[in-house]
N, C-alpha and C positions, 0 to 999 in steps of 0.2 A: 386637099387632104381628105382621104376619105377609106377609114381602114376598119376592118372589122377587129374584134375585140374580143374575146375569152367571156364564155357568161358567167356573171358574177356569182352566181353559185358556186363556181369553178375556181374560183381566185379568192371565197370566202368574203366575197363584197355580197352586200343586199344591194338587190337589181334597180336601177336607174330607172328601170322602163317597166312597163306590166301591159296585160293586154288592153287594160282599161286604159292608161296611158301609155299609147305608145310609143311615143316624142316626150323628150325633157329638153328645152332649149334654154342654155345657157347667156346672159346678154348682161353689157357694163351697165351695172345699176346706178352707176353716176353717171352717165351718159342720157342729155334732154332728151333724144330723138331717139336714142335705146328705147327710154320706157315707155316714150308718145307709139312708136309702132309696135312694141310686145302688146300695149293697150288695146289696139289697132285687131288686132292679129287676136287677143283674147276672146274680141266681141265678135270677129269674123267665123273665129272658130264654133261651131254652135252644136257639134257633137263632140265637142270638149276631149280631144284629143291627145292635146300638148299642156304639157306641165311646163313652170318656168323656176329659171333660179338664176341670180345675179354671180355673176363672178366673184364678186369680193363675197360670198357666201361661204360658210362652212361646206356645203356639200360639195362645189365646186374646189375647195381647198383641199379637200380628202382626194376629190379626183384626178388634182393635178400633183398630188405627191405621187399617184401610181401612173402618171402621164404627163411629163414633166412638160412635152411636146404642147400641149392643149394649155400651160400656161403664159407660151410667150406668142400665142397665137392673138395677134388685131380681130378679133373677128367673135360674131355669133359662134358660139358650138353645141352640135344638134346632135342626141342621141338618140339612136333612131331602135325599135324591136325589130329580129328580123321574124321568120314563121318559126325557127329552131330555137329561138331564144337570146340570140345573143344579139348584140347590142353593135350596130353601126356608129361611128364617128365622123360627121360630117361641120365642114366649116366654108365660111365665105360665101359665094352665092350659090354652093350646090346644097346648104345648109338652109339658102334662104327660099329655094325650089322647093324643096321637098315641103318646109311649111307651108309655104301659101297656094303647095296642089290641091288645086277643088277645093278653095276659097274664092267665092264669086268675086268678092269687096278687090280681090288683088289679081284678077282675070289678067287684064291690062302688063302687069308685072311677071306675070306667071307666063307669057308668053312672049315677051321681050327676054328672059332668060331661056326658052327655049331655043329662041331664034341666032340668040351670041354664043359661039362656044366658050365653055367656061375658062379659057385662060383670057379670057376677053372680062366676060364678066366679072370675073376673082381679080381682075387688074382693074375695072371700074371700081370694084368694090373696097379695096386699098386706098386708091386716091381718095374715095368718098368718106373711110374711115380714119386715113387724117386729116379731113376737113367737119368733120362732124361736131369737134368742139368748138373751136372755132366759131362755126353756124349756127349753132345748136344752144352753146352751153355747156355745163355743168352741175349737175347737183351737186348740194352739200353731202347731202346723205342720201341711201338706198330709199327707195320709197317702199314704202309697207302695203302691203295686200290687204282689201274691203274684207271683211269678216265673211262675207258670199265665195270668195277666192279664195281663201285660206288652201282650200285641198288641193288647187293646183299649183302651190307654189312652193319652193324644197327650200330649205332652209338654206 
């Protein structure tokens, strides 16, 4: 899934994305290996690019009453700026490319998704997110952002 969107000025939302950040990614805040690789991915990212916000979040709540699609979605959801302003919608492993482009730390990853077409990868990425709990875990609850992170993470 991967569709562009109306920018929010346009539809009277305040915008997801800005040029300062221009990635908001979405990921299950009670999910162990959710928050171990957002971690991952916060520290790799070092011109600070990507904002993050948990699903079971207010702002992810608002978004999914205007895209009901993006709630019953297994998956990251990556909202991407384009140069016009308006806001891409990406999920599964074309959501998990576009993060970790030119992220040295995920080199490795970033070009084993090159190399699979994405219904390959999006069908790996399935199997792996119903075994994640499982594997993984659970949190009880969302974990909370370091008072250093506060500005990249959306309520």
């Amino acid at each position: 899934m991967s569709t562009a969107m109306e920018t929010p000025i346009q539809s009277g939302q305040e915008p997801l994305t800005s040029e300062r950040y221009p990635m908001l990614l979405f990921f299950d805040g009670e999910c162990a290996f959710c928050n171990l690789w957002v971690a991952k991915v916060k520290d790799a990212d070092r011109a600070r690019r990507i904002r993050y916000g948990i699903k079971q979040g207010r702002t992810f709540q608002q978004v999914a009453r205007l895209r009901p699609d993006l709630a019953k979605v297994e998956s990251v959801v990556l909202f991407s700026r384009r140069a016009d302003g308006t806001e891409e919608v990406t999920v599964r492993s074309r959501a998990i490319r576009e993060v970790i482009k030119g992220l040295p730390e995920f080199r490795f990853f970033e070009l084993m998704l090159q190399i699979f077409p994405t219904p390959v990868s999006d069908l790996g990425y399935r199997i792996f997110s119903k075994l994640r709990a499982p594997l993984f875990g659970k949190w009880a609850h969302c974990r909370r952002p370091i008072e250093q992170d506060k500005e990249l993470y959306v309520e």
